[in-house]
N, C-alpha and C positions, 0 to 999 in steps of 0.2 A: 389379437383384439377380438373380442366377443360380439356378435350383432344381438338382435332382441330375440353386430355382429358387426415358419420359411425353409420351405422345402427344398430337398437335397435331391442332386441329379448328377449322375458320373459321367460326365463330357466334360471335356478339356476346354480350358480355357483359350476363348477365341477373338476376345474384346480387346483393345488395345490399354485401356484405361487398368483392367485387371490383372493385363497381362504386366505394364512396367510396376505396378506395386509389387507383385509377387516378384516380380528380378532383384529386388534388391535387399533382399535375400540376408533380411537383418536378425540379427540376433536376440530371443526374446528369454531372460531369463526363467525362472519355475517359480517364483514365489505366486502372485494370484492368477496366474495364467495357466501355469503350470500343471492349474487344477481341471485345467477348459477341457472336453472330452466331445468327442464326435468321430461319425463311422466313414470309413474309407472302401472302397468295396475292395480294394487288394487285402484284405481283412478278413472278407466276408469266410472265406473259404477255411480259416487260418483254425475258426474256434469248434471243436467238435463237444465241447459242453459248455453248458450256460449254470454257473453255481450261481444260487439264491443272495443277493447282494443285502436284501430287506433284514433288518435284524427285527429281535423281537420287540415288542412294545416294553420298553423299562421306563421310559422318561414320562412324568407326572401328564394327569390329565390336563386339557385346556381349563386354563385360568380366568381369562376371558371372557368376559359376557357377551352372546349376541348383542350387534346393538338393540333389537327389539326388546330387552328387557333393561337398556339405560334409559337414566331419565336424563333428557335434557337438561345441560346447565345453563339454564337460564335464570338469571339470579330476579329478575323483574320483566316486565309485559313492557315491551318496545311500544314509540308511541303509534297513532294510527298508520294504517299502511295510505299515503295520497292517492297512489294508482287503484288501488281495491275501493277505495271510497267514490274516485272519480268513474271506474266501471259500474257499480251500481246504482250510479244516476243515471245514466243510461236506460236501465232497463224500463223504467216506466215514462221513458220517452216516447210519443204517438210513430205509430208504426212497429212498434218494439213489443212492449208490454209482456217484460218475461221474467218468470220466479227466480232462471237457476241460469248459468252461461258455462258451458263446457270448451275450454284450447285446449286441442294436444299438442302435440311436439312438429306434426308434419306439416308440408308445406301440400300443395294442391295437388302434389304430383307424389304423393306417401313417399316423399323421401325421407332415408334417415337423418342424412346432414342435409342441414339446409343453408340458404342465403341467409346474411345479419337479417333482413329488413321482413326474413319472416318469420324471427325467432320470437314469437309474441308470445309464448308459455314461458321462454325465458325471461323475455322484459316484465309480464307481470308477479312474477314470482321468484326473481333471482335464482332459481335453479336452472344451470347451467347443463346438466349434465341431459346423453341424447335421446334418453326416451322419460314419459314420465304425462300423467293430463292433468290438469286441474280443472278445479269445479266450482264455482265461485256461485255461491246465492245470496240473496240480503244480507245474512248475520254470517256466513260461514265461509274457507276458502279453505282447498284442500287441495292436496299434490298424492298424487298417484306416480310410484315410481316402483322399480323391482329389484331385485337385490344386491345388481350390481352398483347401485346410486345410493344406499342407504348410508352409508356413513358421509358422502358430499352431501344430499339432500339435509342432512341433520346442521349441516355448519351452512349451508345460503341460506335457507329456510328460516325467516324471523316469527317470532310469537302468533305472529296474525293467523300465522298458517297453520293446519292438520296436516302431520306424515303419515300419506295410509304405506305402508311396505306390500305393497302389492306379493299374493304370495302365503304371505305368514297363514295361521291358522289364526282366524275369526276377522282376518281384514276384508270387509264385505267391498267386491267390486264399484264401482261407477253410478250404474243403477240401481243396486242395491242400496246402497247411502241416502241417494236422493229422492230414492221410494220413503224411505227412513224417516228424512230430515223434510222433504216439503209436506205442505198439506195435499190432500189427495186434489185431483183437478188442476195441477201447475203446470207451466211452461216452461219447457226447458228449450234455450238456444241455443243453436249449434251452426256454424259459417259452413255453408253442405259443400263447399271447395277444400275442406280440411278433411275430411271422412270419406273413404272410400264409401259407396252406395252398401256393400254389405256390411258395414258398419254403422252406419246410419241407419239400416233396418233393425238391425243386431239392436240397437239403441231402444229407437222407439217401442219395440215386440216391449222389451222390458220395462220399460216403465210405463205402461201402458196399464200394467196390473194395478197399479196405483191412482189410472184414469188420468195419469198425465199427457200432455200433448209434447211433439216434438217439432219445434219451430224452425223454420230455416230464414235465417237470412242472408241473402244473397250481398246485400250493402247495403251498408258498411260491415265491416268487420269490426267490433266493438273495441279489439283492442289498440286497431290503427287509429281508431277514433280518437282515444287517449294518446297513445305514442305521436301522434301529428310529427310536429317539425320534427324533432329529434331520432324519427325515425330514420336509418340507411336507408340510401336510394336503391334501386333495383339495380343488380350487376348487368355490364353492359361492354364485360372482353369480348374479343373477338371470339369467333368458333374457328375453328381448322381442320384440316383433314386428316386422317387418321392413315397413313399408308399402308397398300394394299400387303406390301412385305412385312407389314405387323398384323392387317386385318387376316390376310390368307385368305376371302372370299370376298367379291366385288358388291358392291350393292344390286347390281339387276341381277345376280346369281339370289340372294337375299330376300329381294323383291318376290323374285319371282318362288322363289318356296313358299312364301307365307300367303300368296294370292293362290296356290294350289291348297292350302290348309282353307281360304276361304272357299272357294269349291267344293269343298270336303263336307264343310257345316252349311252350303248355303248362303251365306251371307252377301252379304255387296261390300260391306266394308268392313274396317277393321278401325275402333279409337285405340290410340296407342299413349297412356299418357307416362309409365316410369321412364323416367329419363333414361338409364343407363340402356333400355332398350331401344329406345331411338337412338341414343349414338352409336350402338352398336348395330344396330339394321341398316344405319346412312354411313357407317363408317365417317361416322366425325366426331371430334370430341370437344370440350368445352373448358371454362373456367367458371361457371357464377357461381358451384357450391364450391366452397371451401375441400380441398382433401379430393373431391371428384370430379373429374376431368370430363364434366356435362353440363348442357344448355337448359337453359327454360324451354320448353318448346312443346307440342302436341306435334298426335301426326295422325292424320287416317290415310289409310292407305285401301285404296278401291282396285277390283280386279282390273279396270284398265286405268287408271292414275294415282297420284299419290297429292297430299300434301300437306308442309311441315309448316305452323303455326307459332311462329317464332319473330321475336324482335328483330327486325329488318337493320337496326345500326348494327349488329354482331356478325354482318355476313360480310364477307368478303369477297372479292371476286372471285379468288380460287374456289371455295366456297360455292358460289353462286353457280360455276362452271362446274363444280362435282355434281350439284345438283342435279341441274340443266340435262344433263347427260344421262342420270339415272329417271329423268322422265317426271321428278319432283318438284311442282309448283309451290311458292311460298305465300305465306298468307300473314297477316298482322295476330300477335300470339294471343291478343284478347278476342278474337271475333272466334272465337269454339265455339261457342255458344248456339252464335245464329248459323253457322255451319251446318252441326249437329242435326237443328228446326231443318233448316234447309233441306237435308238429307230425308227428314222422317215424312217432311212435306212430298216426296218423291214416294215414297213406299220402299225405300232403302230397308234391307233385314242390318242392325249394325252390331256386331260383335264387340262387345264388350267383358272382358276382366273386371266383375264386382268386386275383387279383392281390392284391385288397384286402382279404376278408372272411377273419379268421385262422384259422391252423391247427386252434387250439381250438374253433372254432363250428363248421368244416369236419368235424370229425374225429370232434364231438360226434352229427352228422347221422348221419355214416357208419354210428357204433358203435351207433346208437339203431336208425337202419333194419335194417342184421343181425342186430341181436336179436331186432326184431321179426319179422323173418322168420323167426330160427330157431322164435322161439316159432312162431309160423302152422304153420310145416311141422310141428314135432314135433305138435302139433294134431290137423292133418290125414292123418296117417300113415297112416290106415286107408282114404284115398280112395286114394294114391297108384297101388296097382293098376288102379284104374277108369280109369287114364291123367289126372288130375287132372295141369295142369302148374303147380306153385306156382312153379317157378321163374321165374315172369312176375309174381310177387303183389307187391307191395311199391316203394316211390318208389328212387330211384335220384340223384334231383338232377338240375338244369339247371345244366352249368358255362359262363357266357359272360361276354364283357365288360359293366357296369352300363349300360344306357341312357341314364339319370341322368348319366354324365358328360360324354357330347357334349351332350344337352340343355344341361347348365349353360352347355356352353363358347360357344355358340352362344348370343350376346347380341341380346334383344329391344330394340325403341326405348325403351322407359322405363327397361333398365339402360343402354345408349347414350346417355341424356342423362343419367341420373348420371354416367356416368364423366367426360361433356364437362364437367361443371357443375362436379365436384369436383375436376378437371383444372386449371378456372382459377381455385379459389379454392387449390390448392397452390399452382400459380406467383405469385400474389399474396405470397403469406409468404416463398415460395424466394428473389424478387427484393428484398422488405423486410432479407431474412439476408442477399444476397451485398452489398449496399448495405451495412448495417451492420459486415459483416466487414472490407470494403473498407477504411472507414474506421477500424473499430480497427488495422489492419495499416497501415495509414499513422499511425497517432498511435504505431507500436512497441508497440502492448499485447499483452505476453505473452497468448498466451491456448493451452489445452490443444484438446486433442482431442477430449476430453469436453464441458470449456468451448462449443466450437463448435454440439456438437451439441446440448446442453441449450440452447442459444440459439435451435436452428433448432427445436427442441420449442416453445419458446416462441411464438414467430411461428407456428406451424404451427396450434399450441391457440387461438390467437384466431381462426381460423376459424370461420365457419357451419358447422355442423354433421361438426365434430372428432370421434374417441373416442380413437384411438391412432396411437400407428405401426405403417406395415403389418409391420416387421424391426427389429433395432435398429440403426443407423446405425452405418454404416463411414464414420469420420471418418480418413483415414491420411496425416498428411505423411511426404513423401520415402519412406524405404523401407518404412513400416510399409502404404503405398499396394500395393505388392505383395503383400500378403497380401489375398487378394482375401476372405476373410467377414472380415475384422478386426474387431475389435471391441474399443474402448478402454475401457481400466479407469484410473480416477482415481487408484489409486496406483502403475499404470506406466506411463499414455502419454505420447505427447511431447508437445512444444512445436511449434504450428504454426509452419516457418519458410518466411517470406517467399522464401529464397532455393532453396526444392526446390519440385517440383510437390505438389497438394493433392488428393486425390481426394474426392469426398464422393458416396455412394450412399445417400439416404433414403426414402423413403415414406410413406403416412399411409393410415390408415383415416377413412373420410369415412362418414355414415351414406346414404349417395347414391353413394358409388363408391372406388375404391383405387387408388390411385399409388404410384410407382415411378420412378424418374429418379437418373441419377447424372450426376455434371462433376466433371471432371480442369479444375484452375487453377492459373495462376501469377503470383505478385503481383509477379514482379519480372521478370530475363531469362533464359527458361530456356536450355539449352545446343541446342546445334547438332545433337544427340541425341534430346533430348526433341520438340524441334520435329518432325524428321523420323517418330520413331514415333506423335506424337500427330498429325500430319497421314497418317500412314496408319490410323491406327486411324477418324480421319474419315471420309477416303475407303471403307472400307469399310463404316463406317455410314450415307453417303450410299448407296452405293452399293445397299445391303438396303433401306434407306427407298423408293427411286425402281423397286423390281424389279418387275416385271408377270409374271404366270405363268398357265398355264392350269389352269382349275378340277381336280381331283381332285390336285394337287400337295402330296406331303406336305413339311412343312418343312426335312428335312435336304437334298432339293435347293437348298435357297437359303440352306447355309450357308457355301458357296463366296464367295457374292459380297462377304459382310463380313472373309472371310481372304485374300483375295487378295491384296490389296495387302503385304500382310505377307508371307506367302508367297514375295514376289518379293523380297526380299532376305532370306531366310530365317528368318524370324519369325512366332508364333504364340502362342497365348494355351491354359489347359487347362479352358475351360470352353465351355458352350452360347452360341450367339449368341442364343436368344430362348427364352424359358416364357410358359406362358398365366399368365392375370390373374383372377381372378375378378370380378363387380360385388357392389363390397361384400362382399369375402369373400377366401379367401385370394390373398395375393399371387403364390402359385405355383397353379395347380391346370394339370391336364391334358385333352385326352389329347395335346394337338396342343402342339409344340414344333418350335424351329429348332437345330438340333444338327449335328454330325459322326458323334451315334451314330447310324446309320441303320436302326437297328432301330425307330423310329417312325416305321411306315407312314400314320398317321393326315392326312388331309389337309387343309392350312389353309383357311377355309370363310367366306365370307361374315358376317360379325357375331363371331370370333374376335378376343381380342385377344390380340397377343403383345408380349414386349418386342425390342428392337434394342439391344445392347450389346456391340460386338465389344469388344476390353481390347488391352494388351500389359503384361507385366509384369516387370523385371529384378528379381532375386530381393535382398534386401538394396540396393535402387538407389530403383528409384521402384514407379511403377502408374502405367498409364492405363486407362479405359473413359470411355463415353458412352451412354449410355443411355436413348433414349426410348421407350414405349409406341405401338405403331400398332396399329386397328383395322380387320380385313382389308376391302376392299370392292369390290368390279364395278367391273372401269376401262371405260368404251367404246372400245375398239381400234377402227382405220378397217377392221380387217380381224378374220375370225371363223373362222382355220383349224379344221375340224371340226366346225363349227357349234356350238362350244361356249360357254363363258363365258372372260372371263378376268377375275384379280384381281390389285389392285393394295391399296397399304397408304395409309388415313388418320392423321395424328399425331393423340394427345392432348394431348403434353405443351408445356406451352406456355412451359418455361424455358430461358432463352438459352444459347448455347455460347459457349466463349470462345474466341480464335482466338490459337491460338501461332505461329505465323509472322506475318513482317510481310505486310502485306497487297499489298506490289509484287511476293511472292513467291506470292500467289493469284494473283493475276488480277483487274484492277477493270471495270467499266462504268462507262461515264456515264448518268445517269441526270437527271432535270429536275431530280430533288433534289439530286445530288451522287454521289461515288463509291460504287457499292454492291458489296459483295464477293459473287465470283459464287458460294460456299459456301451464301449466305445460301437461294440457289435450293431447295435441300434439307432444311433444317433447322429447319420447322414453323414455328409460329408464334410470338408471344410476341415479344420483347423484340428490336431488330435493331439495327444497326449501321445508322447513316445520318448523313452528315454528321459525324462526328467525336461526336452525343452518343448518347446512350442513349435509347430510344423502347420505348413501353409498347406492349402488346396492340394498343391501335386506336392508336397514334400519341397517346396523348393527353399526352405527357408533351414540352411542346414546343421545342424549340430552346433 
């Protein structure tokens, strides 16, 4: 799955849940399984050439229009929108008085999933999908989304609303629009709990040309204002503890790195506000966002104490006693605020992440330290002749990137055998579901799209140590597969048909580790079309899987290698080749990513994990991706230009591929056992093609 965001690993199977599925040791015919390919390392050795699988280009050009060049069918102008009319009475309400009202998508804490109750870009604009802003003025309402939401955003999206396709050539940004559309000297409003502080400067800089102002209001929130009752309540599960046999480092081991990193810059304290880094630095994890096992919560954490800023019904004793021990006082989750004052009232230096750490905490410091300074000065007034220089008196802030986020990304051995461990008890279930599907698609059972995926929920929950899925599952036959976050709804998806290709991208949360994997199948024969783009979309994910680079290499150099093959007969996908993974936690986090945007310099690093899912997509036609997880790791090269390191990628994921072309159109080996397809070389571990049947993890599923 893509952020803005299942790797193979040769260790034997040591889980008990994994271990009795594989013992029973059943028999799976060749017809759609038959085709499933993935690499085994008693293999590795076997193949001493790799012949060209890609054929040439013979099959017609894309038919297909981007969607950027359809026009909406919309046959007539739906009638007013109530919510958009009820937001811009608002605006010239006292206290308010503003031209334009910008929601994005995140919650206070820039997440990407967030709680129901703060999905308010979704409530007022029916676009569901995870990234995307709107911009609402008097006469106008617009949705900013990118290209992985363009064909959802086209089917929520009613009349009232503008699709900007963030991206396209001439789709002018956020501020560019409403430099555009207000008149010069307008207000624009913005909730400074929504917008990270550099984003909210980023903002105002720009429209500024146009002599607009950038308003904040602190409360209300204009759109809770309207949502009132029928709003979700705030989530309010328990928290828990994260054990140290899955964390592999204690939190006062934790602590104490990061209050050395404040020593380093000076500071006194540190605001912490991405969730997944607090529960990763307190070793706890949570339930309030949907898919991520995190709390609401703040945390500053000061050279000699800490404390987490968190709804007090969510703690638990255990909880409280993890805490307690790590030396972390708790505090009620709304009082940041006066915290923050408090702190800048002292002459606190606070470290701050403007990427992450919102406007409103940022802006609260500022406003607190200049007061306090004016008071001082007006104070001291009667030194100032004596050459007294106040102008040196008072904190100022440390702005840098959180330390806390490479640490996380940078996985230790005990989260490195979670991920191995809950790797192969997902392919366990993944391979129980394509077996089960198989067969209902050969007995003709209708079955939905929803249907499927509630199925794979099922097999997935009989796992050892299950809690949820890591996203919700993109379940998409035939064209609804092109819509790359799809997401089926039970009273409009389709019918899975045998006779289009099937994309399935799911995940799970493990209390040990997080997955992530998708496959593109087809139950019957696909066209001469599909074959060719899903054999390149292969080849460029062999091609990323097998890449060696040298150490300090950031990821968008090696996002070439997964689009080439496309490339070459002019085709491409509009998303990231790879995001980082969390253990046990979110299924996107940062800072290291393999993209095309090359503004992430960060470079991929030994115990990284990222995913590998080039795609292709015809828009109303089908969808392909493929997508496994690998874990960055030291190749031994015969050779050490620079005397440096170099790295290469381990898989996690341990679920078969299926192969669309015929296999005289790969390339075979012989092999003691029989024909082996030379793809297989590539494609991790788990489930292979050998001899015409189907073979399990260790082979134990026998002829």
């Amino acid at each position: 799955m893509h952020s803005i965001s299942s790797p193979a690993v040769m260790h034997p199977l040591s889980l008990s849940a994994s271990s009795r599925f594989l013992s029973q040791k059943l028999l799976i015919p060749c017809s759609f399984f038959s085709n499933f390919i993935t690499t085994h390392q008693r293999y590795h050795t076997n193949f001493t050439k790799v012949p060209t699988f890609i054929r040439n280009c013979t099959s017609p050009p894309v038919s297909a229009k981007p969607s950027s060049q359809i026009r909406w069918n919309r046959t007539k102008k739906s009638e007013p929108d109530k919510k958009l009319q009820a937001l811009r009475e608002l605006f010239s309400r006292p206290g308010i008085g503003i031209d334009a009202y910008i929601i994005p998508s995140q919650d206070a804490h820039q997440s990407e999933f967030i709680a129901e109750c703060y999905m308010r870009r979704a409530y007022i604009s029916g676009f569901t999908g995870s990234a995307g802003t709107v911009v609402v003025t008097k006469e106008k309402a617009a949705l900013w989304t990118d290209g992985r939401y363009f064909l959802q955003a086209e089917k929520q999206l009613n009349s009232n609303w503008i699709l900007m396709r963030a991206g396209n050539p001439g789709v002018p940004t956020t501020s560019e629009w409403l430099n555009d559309v207000l008149a010069p000297g307008a207000k624009v409003g913005i909730d400074p709990f929504l917008f990270s502080f550099d984003a909210a400067e980023e903002l105002k800089e720009a429209i500024a040309k146009k002599n607009h102002k950038l308003v904040y209001l602190y409360n209300p929130n204009l759109v809770d204002e309207i949502w009132k009752g029928s709003r979700p309540t705030p989530p309010n599960k328990p928290i828990r503890v994260h054990e140290l046999k899955y964390a592999g480092v204690d939190v006062a081991s934790k602590l104490s790195f990061l209050r050395s990193e404040l020593l380093d810059t000076c500071s006194s304290a540190i605001i912490v506000s991405m969730l997944d880094e607090i529960a990763w630095l307190l070793n706890l994890r949570g339930s309030d966002v949907p898919h991520s096992p995190v709390m609401y919560a703040y945390l500053i954490v000061e050279v000699d104490g800490a404390k987490l800023f968190v709804d007090n019904s969510k703690v638990t004793p255990e909880v409280l006693n993890h805490l307690e021990n790590a030396g972390v006082e708790l505090k009620p989750y709304d009082t940041i605020l006066s915290e923050v004052e408090s702190l800048a009232a002292k002459g606190a230096e606070l470290w701050f992440d403007t990427s992450s750490v919102n406007a409103a905490i940022v802006n609260t410091y500022k406003s607190a330290c200049d007061r306090h300074f004016e008071i001082h000065v007006s104070d001291r007034k009667g030194n100032l002749h004596n050459g007294s220089n106040d102008q040196s008196w008072g904190p100022s802030g440390v702005y840098r990137a959180s330390p806390i986020s490479l640490a996380k990304a940078v996985k230790n051995h005990a989260e490195l055998e979670g991920m191995h461990n809950s790797h192969l008890r997902d392919a366990a279930a993944l391979a129980q579901f394509w077996v089960w599907l198989e067969e209902e698609v050969d007995k003709e059972v209708k079955l939905t799209e929803v249907d499927v995926a509630d199925k794979l929920l099922e097999f997935r929950s009989k796992q050892a140590g299950f809690i949820d899925t890591s996203f919700d599952t993109i379940s998409g036959s035939g064209a609804n597969g092109a819509i790359i976050h799809y997401k089926p709804e039970p009273e409009s998806c389709s019918v899975v048909d045998p006779k289009k290709l099937f994309l399935l991208d799911s995940g799970a949360q493990y209390v040990d580790g997080t997955t992530d994997v998708t496959r593109t199948v087809h139950f019957g024969e696909p066209t001469a079309r599909e074959k060719e783009c899903f054999t390149r979309v292969l080849q460029g994910h062999i091609a990323l899987d097998e890449a060696v680079f040298p150490e300090n290499t950031p990821g968008f150099v090696l996002d070439a290698f997964a689009r080439s093959s496309l490339w070459k007969i002019g085709l491409d996908y509009r998303h990231g080749t790879g995001h980082g993974v969390g253990a046990a936690l979110n299924v996107h986090e940062g800072p290291q990513s393999i993209s095309f945007r090359f503004g992430n310099i960060t470079p991929l690093q030994k115990g990284m994990i990222v995913s590998n899912e080039p795609g292709y997509y015809e828009d109303h036609a089908f969808g392909i991706r493929i997508e496994n997880l690998l874990c960055v790791k030291e190749v031994d090269t015969p050779n050490r230009y620079g005397g440096i390191e170099y790295l290469g990628f381990e898989k996690l994921t341990y679920v078969p591929i299926q192969l669309l072309v015929k296999l005289s159109e790969v390339g075979l080996f012989e092999d003691s056992g029989g024909s082996i397809p030379v793809c297989m070389k590539s494609l991790g571990n788990g489930c292979i093609l050998y001899n015409c049947w189907y073979y399990s993890i260790q082979g134990l599923i026998a002829k």
